[in-house]
Each structure stands twice: as structure tokens, then as C-alpha cells.
BASE-650190 format. One line per 5 residues: their letters; for each residue x, y, z of C-alpha. Coordinates in steps of 0.5 Angstrom, whole numbers, plus 500, padded with zeros to 3 digits. Layout:
N
A) X/Y/Z  ...
//
This chain:
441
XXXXX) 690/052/417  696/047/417  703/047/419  705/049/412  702/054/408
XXXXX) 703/055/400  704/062/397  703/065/389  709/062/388  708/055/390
XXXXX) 713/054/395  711/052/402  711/057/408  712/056/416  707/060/419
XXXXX) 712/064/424  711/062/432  715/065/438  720/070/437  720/069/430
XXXXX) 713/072/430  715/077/436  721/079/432  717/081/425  712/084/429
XXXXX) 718/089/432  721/090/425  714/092/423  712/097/429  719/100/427
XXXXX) 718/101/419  723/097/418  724/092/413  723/085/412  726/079/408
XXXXX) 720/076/403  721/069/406  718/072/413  713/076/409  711/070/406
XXXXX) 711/066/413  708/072/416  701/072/412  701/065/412  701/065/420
XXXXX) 695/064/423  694/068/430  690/064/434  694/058/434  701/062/434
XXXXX) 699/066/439  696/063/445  697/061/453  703/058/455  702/051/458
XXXXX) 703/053/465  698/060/465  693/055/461  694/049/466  695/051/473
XXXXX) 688/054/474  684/048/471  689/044/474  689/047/482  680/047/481
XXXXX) 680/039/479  685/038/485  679/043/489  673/038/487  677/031/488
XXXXX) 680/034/495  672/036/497  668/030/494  674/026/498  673/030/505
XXXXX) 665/028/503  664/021/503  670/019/507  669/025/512  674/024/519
XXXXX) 676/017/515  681/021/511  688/023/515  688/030/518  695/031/516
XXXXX) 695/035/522  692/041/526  693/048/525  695/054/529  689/057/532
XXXXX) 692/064/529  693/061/522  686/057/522  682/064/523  686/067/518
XXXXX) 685/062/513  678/063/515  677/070/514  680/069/507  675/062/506
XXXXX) 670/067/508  671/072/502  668/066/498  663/065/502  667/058/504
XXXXX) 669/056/511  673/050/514  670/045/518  675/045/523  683/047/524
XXXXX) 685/040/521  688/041/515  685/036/511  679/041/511  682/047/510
XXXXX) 687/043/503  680/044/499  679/051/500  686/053/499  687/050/493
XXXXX) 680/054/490  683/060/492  690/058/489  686/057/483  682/063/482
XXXXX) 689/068/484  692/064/479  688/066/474  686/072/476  693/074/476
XXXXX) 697/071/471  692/068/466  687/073/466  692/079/465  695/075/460
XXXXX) 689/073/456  687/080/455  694/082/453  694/077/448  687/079/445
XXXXX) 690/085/445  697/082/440  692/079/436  688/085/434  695/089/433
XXXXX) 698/083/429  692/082/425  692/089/423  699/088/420  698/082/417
XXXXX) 692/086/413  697/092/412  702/088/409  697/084/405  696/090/402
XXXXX) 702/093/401  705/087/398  699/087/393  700/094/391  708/094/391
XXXXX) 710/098/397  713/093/402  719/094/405  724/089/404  730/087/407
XXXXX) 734/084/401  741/079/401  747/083/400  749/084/392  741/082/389
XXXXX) 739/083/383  735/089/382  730/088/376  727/093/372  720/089/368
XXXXX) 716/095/366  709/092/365  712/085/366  717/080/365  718/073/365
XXXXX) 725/072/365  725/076/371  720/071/373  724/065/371  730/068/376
XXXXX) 726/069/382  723/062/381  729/060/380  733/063/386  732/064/394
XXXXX) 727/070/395  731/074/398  735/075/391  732/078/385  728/084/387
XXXXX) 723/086/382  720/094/380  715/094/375  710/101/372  704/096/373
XXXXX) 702/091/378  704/084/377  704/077/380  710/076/384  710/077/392
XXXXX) 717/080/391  716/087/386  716/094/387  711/099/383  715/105/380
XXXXX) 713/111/376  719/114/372  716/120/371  714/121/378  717/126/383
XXXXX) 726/123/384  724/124/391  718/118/390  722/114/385  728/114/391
XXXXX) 723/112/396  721/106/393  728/104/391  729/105/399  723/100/399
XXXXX) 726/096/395  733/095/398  736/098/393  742/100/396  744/093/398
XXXXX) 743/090/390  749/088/386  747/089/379  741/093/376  738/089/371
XXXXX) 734/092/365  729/088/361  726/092/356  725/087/351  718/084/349
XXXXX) 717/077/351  714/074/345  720/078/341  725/076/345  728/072/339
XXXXX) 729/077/332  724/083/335  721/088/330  720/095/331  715/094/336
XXXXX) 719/088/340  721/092/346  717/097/351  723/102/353  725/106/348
XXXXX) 733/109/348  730/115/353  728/111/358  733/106/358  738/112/359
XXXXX) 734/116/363  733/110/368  740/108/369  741/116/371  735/115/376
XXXXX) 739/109/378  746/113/379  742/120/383  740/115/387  747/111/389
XXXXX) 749/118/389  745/121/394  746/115/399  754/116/399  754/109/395
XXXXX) 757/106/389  754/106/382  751/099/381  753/095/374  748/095/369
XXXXX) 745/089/365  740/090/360  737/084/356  735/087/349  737/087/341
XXXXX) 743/091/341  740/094/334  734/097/337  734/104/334  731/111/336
XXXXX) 730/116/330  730/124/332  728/129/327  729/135/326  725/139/321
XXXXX) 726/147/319  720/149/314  715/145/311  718/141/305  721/135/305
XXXXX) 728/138/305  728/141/311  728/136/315  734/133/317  734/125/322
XXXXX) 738/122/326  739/116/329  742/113/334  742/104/336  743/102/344
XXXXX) 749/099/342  751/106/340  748/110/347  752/105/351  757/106/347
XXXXX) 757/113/349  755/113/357  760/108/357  765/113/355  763/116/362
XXXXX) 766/110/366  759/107/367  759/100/367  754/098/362  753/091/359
XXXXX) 748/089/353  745/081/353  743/081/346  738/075/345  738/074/339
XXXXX) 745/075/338  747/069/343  741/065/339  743/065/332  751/064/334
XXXXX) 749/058/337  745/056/330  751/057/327  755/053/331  750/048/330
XXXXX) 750/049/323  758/048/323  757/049/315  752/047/313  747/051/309
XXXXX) 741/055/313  734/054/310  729/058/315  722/054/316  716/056/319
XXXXX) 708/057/318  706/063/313  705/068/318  711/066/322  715/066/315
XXXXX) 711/074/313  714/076/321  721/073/321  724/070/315  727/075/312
XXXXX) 729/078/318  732/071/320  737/072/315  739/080/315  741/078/322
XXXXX) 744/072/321  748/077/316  749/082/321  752/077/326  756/072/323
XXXXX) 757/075/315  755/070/309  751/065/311  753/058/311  752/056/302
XXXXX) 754/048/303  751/045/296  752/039/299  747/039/306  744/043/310
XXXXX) 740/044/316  733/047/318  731/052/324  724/052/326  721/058/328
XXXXX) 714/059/329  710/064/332  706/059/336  713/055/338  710/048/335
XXXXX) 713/046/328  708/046/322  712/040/318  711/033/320  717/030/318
XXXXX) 722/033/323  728/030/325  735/029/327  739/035/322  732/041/325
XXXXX) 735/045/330  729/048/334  728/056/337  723/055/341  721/061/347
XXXXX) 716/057/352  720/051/355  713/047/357  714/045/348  721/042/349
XXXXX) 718/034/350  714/035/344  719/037/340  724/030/343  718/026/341
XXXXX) 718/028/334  725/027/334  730/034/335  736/032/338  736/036/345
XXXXX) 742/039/343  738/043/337  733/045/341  735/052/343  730/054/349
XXXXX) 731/062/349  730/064/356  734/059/358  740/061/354  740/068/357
XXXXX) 738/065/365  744/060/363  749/068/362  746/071/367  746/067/373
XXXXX) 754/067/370  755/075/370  751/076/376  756/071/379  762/075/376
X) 761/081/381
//
């Protein structure tokens, strides 16, 4: 395994060495949490060459028992040619030969040059037999433990239950099954920063799993997980990413209800942890309508319906000094096609199926958002809109403005001859706005 390592999201890892390592493996032992980037480096390290013998305790015994076999192979064929160095007492020669003994060795004479060979074996086998075999199965011990936290850690980080320790005022972003935006931020910002909590598994390393309808007592365990308490923002994600322009009926996976009854999970929390309430930001088409019905009897008449849109419940929860923002896609896109259009008449084109799902929904919106529609006789300009994000039309050109949802598909369109500034690239439109709210706390 090489020095650097690359993770799910492309970036490259440092395997942890040292006291990084020693620490990671501290705060783990401690449940406590760790920040994603030494989660990363943590699963990238491989043990075996993170930990291991110092220099000394690896080199010193080889080191003593290769200077033994030179010192004996001199003394043998040079035998009294070599100096003695000296003569040693003769309690100190009977001493060292006692301890010679216990090797089944012995010195030929109280000289020192023959005692050298022997002393330096058993300075080699102490060595070894007290520092660096201690050490050695000490080691092996570490591995194993920290193998096992690496298999614990894969798997949690997999399944949703790691703890983490997050940056001061991250963004904490609720995804229900998934969301590309709270993907392109976290791609796009440091790993400690966006945090992500999903109902079902999904690709980032940085995610928690949450089950609305599970025990509070559950869901504020995961938010402990997740460092929630440190987040600046609550970031609510309920649109549909294929709908994030002109959704229908169907465009969003969290209705009214559970929008709300996430936002007062989320204050309960704050609540029960002496904090403050976070800000609240969801992405998601004001108009999203939830209908109530109430039926008295059995005809058509005792039935009595009412209904209410997000703009209209945020409205409401605001009133209680809640701090909650709607980010309307559709909205931000079709202000900039007016403002593209700067008068001029707005003509929708797009393939039959792309026209049948968003044509006449096109121009309700336009309506709603920013009154009559642009009725120039004398020229007008064409949005391009299509289900697959690839213009039908061959002949496009310098008066098309383009919405496109997948950003890979903005080369093609400035081949065929949209100006940059007509191509409006959805997801980056509503990145551009948050990372400006985001900043603004």
C-alpha cells in the first residue's frame, strides 16, 4: 500500500503514522469522535508499516551479534596477533566467565580481546530479550486491537453510525434517500463541513442514517453522531433531483408533515442539549401544496378540503420566531430567464415528452413568478428544456437560453453555439446561493 492512498471521494488519503495514529486510536478507545479527513487516513493506513520497531530496537541487536562474528572470526585467524587491549582483574575475569558459562561459552584468557566477542553476544541477546522482544509482542498486540477498530470503523462508516467530530457551524444536510446537491457541497467543500443524514444508504463516507419515525431518543443519537450540536445551519432537501427545476405533484419526497415534523425533532433536540435553535434552509418549490380532507357522510357534499403550500407553513412556524428560509429553484431559474429575456417574447421548446411534462407548467410559473410573460412581436428567445438535458433542435444559437440540470452537458451546448451566459446550470445556481446563506450566519 502506497504513501497515499484515494477514498470513495477521490481525494487522496495520508495513511496516519505516530502520534496521529496513537491519538485516533485513543479517541476511538474513548468513543469519542473523529474528524472525517482521520476517518479517511485511518482506513487508509496500513498497520504493518505504521507500526513497527523503532530504529534502535530493530538495529542494535543485529547490529551487537554482527560485531560478535567479526570480533570471534578476527580473534581466530589472527589469534595473539591481535592486541589485548589489556588484562582484566582476576575477580572481574571469573565473573564474566560465569556469565560466558550460562551460554556455554568461555573466554580463553583474562585478556580482554577475548572476552570482547562474548560480551558483545550477550549485550545482543539482553537487548533483544529486554527491549525488543517486549516490544515486538507488544506491537502485535496494537495491530490486532487496531486492526479491529479499522473493521469497526469501515463498518460504521458504511452502515451510517460513525461518530464524528465536525467543524464549528457545518452544514447539516437532511437528504431523505439522497441528494446530489448535498453531494456537489461536500464535494466541494473541506470534509469537515457538510454533514449528511439520510433514511437509506448512500454513497458519501460523511452520512448518518435516520429514521424520522423512530424513537427521539434514537434520532438524538444519531444527531449526537453526527455532531449536530456544532452545525451552523440545518439544510432540508426535499426536492426530487430530476425535479429540481419545474416539479410536479411528485417532484419532492417529503411532504409538509415531514418537513415540519423534522424541524421540531431538530429544535427538541437543540432544546434538550441547552442550545440554540439552528437556521433552517430548505431547497424546494414554495408552492408544494399538501391537501386535508375532512369527510362528514358519504356524499360528495360532506366533504370539506383544505390545503395548505410550504411558503404558507413556513409562514406559520416563522410567526413562532423560527428562523426558516425557502430556496425555490424554480423560482431563481425563471427570474434569470426573465432577465435573459429582457423583453423579449419567451417561446418553451423541447422534445414532445419534455413539452407534454413542462410546457404548460413552464408558463403557469412564469405567470406566478413574474406576471405576464415578456409579448415582444419583434423578437424573441427560446428556452430549451428537456428531460434528457440535450437540445432536440439542430439549429441552436447565440439568442437560446439553455436550463440544463447535469452540468457535464454545458460543453456540448457551447459547441453548438449557446453563449455561456444563457446556459443556466441549475444545481450550480442554487450552490452559488448557498454557499452565500451559509456564509452569512
Amino acid at each position: 500500500m502506497g504513501e497515499a492512498l484515494k477514498t470513495l471521494n477521490n481525494k487522496v488519503e495520508t495513511p496516519l503514522k505516530g502520534v496521529e495514529l496513537e491519538s485516533a486510536l485513543a479517541q476511538l478507545s474513548e468513543r469519542r469522535g473523529l474528524a472525517p479527513d482521520v476517518v479517511g487516513r485511518f482506513l487508509a493506513t496500513d498497520l504493518e508499516q505504521a507500526e513497527t520497531l523503532s530504529t534502535a530496537d530493530k538495529w542494535i541487536p543485529a547490529g551487537l551479534l554482527a560485531a560478535y562474528v567479526v570480533s570471534r572470526a578476527v580473534n581466530n585467524v589472527m589469534g595473539d596477533a591481535v592486541p589485548t587491549m589489556g588484562t582484566l582483574s582476576p575477580v572481574i575475569h571469573e565473573l564474566l566467565q560465569s556469565v560466558h558459562n550460562l551460554s556455554v561459552n568461555a573466554a580463553k584468557s583474562p585478556a580482554i580481546r577475548d572476552h570482547v566477542p562474548y560480551v558483545l553476544l550477550e549485550l545482543s541477546a539482553g537487548f533483544g530479550a529486554l527491549k525488543t522482544l517486549p516490544q515486538w509482542f507488544t506491537l502485535r498486540g496494537k495491530r490486532e486491537k487496531a486492526r479491529e477498530q479499522q473493521k469497526i470503523v469501515r463498518q460504521k462508516s458504511e452502515r451510517g453510525e460513525m461518530k464524528f467530530e465536525m467543524a464549528k457551524g457545518h452544514t447539516a444536510a437532511f437528504v431523505g434517500r439522497g441528494d446530489w446537491l448535498a453531494d456537489r457541497l461536500q464535494e466541494t467543500k473541506a470534509s469537515d463541513q457538510v454533514m449528511q443524514y439520510a433514511s437509506m444508504k448512500i454513497g458519501s463516507r460523511v452520512w448518518q442514517m435516520i429514521q424520522q419515525q423512530g424513537r427521539q431518543e434514537d434520532i438524538f443519537e444519531v444527531l449526537d453522531r453526527g455532531d449536530f450540536r456544532s452545525a451552523g445551519e440545518a439544510l432540508i432537501l426535499p426536492i426530487k433531483e430530476e425535479d429540481m427545476f419545474l416539479p410536479g405533484e411528485d417532484g419532492h419526497d417529503m411532504s409538509l408533515d415531514e418537513i415540519q415534523n423534522l424541524i421540531e425533532i431538530l429544535d427538541s433536540y437543540c432544546k434538550s442539549r441547552g442550545i440554540d435553535q439552528k437556521k433552517v434552509l430548505i431547497v424546494g418549490r414554495k408552492t408544494l401544496r399538501e391537501t386535508y380532507v375532512q369527510r362528514k357522510g358519504a356524499s360528495s357534499k360532506a366533504i370539506e378540503v383544505d390545503s395548505q403550500t410550504l411558503a404558507e407553513r413556513v409562514e406559520e412556524m416563522s410567526r413562532k420566531q423560527r428562523d426558516i428560509e425557502i430556496i425555490d429553484p424554480t423560482e431563481i431559474v425563471m427570474r434569470k430567464i426573465a432577465a435573459l429575456a429582457n423583453g423579449r417574447k419567451i417561446v418553451f421548446t423541447g422534445a414532445e415528452a419534455s413539452d407534454d411534462r413542462y410546457g404548460e407548467r413552464f408558463f403557469q410559473t412564469l405567470k406566478e413568478i413574474i406576471g405576464e410573460e415578456p409579448k415582444s412581436k419583434r423578437e424573441k428567445v427560446r428556452v430549451l428544456y428537456n428531460i434528457t438535458d440535450i437540445p432536440t433542435e439542430v439549429h441552436v444559437g447565440q439568442r437560446d437560453i439553455a436550463v440544463i440540470l447535469d452540468s457535464s452537458k454545458k460543453e456540448t451546448l457551447l459547441k453548438r453555439g449557446i453563449p455561456e451566459e444563457n446556459i443556466i446550470v441549475v444545481p450550480d445556481e442554487i450552490l452559488k446561493i448557498l454557499d452565500r446563506k451559509v456564509d452569512e450566519k
